[in-house]
N, CA, C and O atoms as a GROMACS GRO file, in nm:
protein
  376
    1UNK      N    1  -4.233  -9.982  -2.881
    1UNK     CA    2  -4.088  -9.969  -2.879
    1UNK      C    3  -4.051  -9.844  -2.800
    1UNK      O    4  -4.128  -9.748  -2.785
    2UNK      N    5  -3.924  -9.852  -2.748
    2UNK     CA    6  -3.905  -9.730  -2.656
    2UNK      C    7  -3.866  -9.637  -2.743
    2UNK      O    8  -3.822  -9.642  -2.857
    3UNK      N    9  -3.899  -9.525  -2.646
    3UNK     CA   10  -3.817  -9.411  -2.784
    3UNK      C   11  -3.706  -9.375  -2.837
    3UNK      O   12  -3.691  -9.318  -2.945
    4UNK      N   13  -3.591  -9.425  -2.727
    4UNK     CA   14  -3.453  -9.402  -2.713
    4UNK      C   15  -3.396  -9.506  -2.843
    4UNK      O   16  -3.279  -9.508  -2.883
    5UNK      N   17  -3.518  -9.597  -2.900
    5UNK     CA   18  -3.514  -9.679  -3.001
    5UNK      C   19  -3.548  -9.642  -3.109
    5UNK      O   20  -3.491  -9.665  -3.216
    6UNK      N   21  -3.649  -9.577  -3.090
    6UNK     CA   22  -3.763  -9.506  -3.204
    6UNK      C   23  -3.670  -9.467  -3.360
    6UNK      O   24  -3.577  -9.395  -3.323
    7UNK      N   25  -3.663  -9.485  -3.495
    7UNK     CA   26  -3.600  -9.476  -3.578
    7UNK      C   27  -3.470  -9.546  -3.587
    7UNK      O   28  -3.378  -9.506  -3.659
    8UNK      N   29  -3.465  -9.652  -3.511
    8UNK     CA   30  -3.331  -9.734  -3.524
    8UNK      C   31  -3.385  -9.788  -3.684
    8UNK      O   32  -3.504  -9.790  -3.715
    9UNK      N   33  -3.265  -9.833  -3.784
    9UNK     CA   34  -3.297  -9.920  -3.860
    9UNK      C   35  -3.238 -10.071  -3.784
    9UNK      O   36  -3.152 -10.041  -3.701
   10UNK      N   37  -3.252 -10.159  -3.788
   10UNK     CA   38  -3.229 -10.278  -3.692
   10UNK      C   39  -3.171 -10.364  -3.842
   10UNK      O   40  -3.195 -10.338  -3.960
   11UNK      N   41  -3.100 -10.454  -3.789
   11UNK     CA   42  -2.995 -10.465  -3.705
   11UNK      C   43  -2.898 -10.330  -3.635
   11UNK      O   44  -2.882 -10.255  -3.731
   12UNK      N   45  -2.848 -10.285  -3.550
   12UNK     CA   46  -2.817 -10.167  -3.497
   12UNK      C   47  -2.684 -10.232  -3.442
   12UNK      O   48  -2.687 -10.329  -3.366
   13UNK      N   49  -2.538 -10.157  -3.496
   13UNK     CA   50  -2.411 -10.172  -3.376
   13UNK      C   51  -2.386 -10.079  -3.301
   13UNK      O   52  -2.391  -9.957  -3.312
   14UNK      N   53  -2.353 -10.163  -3.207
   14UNK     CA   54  -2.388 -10.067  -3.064
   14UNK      C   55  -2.209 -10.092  -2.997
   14UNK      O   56  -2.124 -10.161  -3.054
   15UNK      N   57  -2.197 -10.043  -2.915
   15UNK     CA   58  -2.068 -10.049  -2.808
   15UNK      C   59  -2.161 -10.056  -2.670
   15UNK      O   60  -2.248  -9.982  -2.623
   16UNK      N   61  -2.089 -10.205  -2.621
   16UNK     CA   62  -2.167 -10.239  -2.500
   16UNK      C   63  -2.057 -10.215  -2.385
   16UNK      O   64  -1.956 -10.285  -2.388
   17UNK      N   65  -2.069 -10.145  -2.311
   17UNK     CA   66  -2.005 -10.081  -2.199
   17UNK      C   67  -2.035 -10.198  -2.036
   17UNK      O   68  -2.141 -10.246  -1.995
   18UNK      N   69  -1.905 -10.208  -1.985
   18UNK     CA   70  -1.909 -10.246  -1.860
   18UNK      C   71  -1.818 -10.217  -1.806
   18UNK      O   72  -1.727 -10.157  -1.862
   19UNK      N   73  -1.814 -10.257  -1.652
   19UNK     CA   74  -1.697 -10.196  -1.548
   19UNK      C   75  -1.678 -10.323  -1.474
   19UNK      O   76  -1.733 -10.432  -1.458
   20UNK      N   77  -1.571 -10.256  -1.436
   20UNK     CA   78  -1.447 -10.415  -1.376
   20UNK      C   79  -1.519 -10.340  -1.210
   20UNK      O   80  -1.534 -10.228  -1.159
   21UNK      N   81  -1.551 -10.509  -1.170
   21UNK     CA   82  -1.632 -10.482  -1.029
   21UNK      C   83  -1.562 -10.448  -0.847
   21UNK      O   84  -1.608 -10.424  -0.735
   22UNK      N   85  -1.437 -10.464  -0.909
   22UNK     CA   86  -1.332 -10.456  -0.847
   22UNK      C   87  -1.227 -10.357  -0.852
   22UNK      O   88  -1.166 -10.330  -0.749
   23UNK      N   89  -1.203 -10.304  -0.956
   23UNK     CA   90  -1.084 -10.210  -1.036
   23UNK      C   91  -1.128 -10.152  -1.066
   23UNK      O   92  -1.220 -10.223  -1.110
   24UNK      N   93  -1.176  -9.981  -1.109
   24UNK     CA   94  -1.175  -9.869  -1.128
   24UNK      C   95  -1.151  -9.834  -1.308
   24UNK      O   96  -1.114  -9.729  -1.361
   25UNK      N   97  -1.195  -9.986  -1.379
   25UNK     CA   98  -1.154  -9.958  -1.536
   25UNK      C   99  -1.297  -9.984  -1.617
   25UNK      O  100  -1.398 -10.047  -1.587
   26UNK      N  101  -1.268  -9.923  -1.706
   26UNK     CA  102  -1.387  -9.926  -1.788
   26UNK      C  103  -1.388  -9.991  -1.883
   26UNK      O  104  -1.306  -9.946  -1.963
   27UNK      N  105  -1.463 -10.115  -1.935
   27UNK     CA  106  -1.452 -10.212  -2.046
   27UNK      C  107  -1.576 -10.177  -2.157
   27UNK      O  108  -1.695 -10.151  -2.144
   28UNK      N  109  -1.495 -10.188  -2.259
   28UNK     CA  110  -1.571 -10.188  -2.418
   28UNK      C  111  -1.578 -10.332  -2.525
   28UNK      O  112  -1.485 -10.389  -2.582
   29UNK      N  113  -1.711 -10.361  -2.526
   29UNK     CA  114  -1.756 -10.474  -2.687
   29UNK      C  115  -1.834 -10.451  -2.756
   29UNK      O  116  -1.940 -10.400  -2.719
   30UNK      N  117  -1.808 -10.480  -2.880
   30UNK     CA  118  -1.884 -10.441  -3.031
   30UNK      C  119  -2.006 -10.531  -2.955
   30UNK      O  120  -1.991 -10.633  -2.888
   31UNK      N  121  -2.128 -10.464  -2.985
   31UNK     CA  122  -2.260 -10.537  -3.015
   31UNK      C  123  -2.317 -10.558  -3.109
   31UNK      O  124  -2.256 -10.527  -3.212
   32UNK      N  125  -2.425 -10.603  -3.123
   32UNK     CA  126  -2.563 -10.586  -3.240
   32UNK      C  127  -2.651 -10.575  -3.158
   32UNK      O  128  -2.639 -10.653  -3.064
   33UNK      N  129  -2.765 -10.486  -3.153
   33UNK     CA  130  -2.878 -10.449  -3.127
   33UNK      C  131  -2.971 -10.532  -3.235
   33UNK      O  132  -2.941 -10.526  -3.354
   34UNK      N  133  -3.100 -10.620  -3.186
   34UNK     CA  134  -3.205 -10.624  -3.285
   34UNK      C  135  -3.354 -10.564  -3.279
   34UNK      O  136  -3.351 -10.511  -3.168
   35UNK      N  137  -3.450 -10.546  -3.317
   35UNK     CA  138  -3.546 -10.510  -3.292
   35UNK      C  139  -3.628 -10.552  -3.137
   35UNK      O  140  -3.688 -10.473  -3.064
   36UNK      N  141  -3.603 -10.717  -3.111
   36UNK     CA  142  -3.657 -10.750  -3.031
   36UNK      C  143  -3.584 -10.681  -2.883
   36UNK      O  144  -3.638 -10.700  -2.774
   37UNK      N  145  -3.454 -10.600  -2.898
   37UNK     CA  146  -3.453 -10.553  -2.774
   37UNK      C  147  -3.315 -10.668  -2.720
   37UNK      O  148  -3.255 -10.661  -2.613
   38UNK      N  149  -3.298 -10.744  -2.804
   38UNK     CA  150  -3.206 -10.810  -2.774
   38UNK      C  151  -3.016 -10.781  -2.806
   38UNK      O  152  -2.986 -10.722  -2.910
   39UNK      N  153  -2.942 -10.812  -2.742
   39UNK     CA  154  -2.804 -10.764  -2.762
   39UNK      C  155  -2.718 -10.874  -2.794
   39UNK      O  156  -2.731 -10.952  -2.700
   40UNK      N  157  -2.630 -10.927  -2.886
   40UNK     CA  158  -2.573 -11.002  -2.892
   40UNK      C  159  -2.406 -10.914  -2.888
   40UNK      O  160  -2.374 -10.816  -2.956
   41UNK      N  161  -2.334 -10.978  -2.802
   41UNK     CA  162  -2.214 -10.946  -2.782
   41UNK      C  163  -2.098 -11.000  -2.869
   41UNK      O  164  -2.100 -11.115  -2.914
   42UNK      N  165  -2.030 -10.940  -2.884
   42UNK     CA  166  -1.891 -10.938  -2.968
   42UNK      C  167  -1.798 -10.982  -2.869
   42UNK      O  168  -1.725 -10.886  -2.846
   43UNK      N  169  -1.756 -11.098  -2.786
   43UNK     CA  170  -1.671 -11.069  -2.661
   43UNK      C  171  -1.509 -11.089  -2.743
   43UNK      O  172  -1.502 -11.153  -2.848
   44UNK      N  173  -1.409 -11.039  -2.694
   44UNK     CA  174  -1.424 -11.027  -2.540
   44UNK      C  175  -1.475 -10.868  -2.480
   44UNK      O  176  -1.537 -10.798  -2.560
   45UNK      N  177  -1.456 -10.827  -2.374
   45UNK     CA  178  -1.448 -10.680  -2.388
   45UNK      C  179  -1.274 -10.626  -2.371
   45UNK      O  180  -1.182 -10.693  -2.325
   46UNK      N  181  -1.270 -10.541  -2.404
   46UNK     CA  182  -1.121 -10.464  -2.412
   46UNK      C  183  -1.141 -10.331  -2.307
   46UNK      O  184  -1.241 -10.259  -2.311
   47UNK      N  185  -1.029 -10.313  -2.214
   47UNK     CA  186  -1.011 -10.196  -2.170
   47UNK      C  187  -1.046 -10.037  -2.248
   47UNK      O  188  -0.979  -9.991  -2.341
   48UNK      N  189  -1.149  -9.979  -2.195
   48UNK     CA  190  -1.146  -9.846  -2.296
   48UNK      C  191  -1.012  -9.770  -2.299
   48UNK      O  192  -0.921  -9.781  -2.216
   49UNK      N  193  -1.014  -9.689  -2.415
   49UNK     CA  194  -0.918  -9.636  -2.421
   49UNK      C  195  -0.851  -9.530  -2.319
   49UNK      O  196  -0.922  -9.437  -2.282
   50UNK      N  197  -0.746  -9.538  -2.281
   50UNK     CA  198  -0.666  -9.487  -2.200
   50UNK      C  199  -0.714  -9.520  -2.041
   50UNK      O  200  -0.690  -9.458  -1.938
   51UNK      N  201  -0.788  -9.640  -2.061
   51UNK     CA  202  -0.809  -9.723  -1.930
   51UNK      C  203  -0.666  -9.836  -1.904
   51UNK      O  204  -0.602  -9.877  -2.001
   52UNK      N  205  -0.630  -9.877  -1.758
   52UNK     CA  206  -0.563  -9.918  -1.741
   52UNK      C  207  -0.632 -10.098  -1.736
   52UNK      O  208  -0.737 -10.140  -1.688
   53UNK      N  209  -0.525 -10.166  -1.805
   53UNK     CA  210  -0.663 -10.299  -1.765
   53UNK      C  211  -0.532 -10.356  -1.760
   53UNK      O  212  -0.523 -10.402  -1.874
   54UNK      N  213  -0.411 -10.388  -1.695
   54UNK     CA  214  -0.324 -10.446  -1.607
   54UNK      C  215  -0.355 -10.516  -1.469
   54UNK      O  216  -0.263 -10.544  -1.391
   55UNK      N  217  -0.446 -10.535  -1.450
   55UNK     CA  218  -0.496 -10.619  -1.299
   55UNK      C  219  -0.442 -10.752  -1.320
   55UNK      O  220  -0.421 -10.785  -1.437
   56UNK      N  221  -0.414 -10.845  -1.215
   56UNK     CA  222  -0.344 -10.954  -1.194
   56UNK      C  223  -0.454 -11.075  -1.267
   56UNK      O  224  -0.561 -11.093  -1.211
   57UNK      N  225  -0.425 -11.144  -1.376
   57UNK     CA  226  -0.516 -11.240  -1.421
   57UNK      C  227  -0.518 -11.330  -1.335
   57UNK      O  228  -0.636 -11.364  -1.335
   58UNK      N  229  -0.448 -11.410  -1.237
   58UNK     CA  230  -0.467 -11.492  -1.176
   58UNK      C  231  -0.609 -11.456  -1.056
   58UNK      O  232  -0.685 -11.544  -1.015
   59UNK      N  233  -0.614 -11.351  -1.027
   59UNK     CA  234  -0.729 -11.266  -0.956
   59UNK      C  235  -0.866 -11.322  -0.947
   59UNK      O  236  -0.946 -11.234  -0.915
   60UNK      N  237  -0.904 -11.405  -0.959
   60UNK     CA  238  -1.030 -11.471  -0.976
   60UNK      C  239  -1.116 -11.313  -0.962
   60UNK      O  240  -1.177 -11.278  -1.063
   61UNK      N  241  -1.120 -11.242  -0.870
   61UNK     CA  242  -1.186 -11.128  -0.886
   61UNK      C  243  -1.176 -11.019  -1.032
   61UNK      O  244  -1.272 -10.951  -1.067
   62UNK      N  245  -1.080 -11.020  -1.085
   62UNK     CA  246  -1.037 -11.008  -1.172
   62UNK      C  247  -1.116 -10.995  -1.313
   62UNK      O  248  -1.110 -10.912  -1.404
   63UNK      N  249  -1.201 -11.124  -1.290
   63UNK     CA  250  -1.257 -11.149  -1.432
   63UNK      C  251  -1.441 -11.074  -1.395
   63UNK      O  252  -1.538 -11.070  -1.472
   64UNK      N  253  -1.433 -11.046  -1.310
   64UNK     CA  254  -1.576 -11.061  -1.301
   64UNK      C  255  -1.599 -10.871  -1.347
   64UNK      O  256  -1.523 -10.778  -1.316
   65UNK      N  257  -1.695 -10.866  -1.408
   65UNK     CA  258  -1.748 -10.719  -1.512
   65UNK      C  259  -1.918 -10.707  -1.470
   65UNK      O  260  -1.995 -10.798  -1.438
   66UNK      N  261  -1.946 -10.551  -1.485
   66UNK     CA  262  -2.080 -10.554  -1.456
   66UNK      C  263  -2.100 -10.492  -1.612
   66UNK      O  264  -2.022 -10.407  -1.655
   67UNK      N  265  -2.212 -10.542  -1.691
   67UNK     CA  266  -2.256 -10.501  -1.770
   67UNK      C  267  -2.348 -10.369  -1.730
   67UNK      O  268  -2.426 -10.352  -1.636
   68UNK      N  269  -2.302 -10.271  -1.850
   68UNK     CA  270  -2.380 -10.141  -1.737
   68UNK      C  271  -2.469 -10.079  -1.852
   68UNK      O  272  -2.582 -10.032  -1.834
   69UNK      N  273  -2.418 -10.084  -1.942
   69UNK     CA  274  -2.503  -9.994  -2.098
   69UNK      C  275  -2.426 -10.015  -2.212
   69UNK      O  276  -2.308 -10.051  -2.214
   70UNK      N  277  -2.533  -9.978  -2.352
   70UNK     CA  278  -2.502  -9.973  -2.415
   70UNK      C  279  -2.518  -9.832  -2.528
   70UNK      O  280  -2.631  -9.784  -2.540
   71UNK      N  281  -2.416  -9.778  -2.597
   71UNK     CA  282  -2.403  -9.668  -2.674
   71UNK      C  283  -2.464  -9.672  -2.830
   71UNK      O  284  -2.404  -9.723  -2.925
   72UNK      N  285  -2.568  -9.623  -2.834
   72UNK     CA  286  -2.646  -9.590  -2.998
   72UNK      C  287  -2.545  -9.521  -3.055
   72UNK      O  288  -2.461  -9.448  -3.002
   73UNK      N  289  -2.566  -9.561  -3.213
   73UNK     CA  290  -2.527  -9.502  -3.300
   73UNK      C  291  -2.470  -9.331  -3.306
   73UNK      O  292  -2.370  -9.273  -3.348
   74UNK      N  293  -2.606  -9.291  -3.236
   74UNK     CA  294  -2.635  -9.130  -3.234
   74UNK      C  295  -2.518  -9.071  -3.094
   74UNK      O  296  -2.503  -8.953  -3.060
   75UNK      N  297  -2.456  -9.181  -3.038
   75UNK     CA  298  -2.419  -9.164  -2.894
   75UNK      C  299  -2.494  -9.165  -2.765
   75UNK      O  300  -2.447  -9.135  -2.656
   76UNK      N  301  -2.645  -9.212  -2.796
   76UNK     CA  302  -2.769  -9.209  -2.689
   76UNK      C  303  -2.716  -9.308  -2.590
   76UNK      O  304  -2.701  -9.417  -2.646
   77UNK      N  305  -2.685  -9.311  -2.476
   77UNK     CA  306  -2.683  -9.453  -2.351
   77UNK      C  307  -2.813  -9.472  -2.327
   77UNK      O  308  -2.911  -9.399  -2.315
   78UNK      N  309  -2.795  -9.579  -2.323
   78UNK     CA  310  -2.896  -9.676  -2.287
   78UNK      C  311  -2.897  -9.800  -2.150
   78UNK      O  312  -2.883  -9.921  -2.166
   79UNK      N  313  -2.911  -9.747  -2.054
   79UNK     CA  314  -2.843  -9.872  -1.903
   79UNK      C  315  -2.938 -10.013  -1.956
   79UNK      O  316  -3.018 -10.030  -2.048
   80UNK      N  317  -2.894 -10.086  -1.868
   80UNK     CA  318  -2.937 -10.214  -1.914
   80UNK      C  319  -3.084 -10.225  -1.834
   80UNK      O  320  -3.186 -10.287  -1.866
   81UNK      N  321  -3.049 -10.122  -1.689
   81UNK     CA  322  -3.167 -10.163  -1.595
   81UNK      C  323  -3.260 -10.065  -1.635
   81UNK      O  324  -3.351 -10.044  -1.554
   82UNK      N  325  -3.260 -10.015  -1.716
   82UNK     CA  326  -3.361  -9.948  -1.854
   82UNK      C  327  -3.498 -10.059  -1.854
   82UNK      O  328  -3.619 -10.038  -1.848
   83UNK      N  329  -3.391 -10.231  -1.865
   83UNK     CA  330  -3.495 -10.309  -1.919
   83UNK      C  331  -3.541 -10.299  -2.082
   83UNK      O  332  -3.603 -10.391  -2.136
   84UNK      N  333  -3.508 -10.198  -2.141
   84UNK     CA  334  -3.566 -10.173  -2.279
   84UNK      C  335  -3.403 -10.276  -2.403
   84UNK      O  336  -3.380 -10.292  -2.523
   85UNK      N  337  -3.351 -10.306  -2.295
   85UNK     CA  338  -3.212 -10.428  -2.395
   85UNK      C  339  -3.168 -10.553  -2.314
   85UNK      O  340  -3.189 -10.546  -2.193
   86UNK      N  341  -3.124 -10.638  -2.349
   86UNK     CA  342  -3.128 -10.711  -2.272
   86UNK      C  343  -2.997 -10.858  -2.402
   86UNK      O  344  -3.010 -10.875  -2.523
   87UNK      N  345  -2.884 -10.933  -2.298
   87UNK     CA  346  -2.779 -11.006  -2.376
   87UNK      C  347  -2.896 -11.111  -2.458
   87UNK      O  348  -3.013 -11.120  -2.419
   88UNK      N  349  -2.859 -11.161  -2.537
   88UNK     CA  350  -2.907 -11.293  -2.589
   88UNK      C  351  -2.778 -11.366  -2.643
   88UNK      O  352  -2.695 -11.282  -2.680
   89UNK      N  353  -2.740 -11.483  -2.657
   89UNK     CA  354  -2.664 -11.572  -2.716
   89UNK      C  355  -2.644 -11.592  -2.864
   89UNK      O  356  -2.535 -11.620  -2.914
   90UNK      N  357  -2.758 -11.575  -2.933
   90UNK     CA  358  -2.764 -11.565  -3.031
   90UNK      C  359  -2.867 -11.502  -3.149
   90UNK      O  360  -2.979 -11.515  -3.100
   91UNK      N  361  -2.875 -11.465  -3.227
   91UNK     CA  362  -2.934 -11.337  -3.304
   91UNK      C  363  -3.113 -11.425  -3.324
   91UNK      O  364  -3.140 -11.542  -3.347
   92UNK      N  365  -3.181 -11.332  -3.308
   92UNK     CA  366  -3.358 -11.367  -3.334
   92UNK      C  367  -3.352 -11.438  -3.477
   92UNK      O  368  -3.320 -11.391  -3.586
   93UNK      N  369  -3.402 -11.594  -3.433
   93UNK     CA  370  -3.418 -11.665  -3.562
   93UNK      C  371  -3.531 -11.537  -3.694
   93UNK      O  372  -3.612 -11.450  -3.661
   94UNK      N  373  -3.483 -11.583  -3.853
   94UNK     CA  374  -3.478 -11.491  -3.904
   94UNK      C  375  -3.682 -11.517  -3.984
   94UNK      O  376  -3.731 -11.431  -4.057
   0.00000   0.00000   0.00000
């Protein structure tokens, strides 16, 4: 396990961070972290706070977000191209 993991108790909620690929705003969603390294998302994401997220919905550019990291408990970031997290659809059968 990586270390930036090391003493998680798992299941872990996380805030999964991305940016509008187009617009200059910063987007926030509740996660779950599990042991396997996997992330299940809370969507949608919401504009961070005191981010502007007024862009034109019709925008087809608009919708598109880069998933960039996610925030530990402790406040540790974690990038995705870490490789050490990664989305899943749904939570590690139990």
């Amino acid at each position: 396990m990586n270390e930036a993991l090391a003493g998680l108790q798992f299941p872990v909620s996380v805030t999964v961070v991305a940016f509008d690929t187009c617009f200059p705003v910063e987007y926030h969603a509740a996660g779950t972290l599990y042991a396997d390294g996997g992330v299940l998302i809370q969507y949608p994401f919401l504009p961070a706070d005191g981010q502007d997220g007024d862009e034109d919905p019709e925008d087809p550019s608009a919708a598109a977000i880069d998933i960039s990291y996610i925030v530990l408990p402790d406040g540790k970031e974690v990038m995705r191209s870490d490789g050490i997290w990664h989305e899943v659809a749904e939570p590690p059968a139990a």
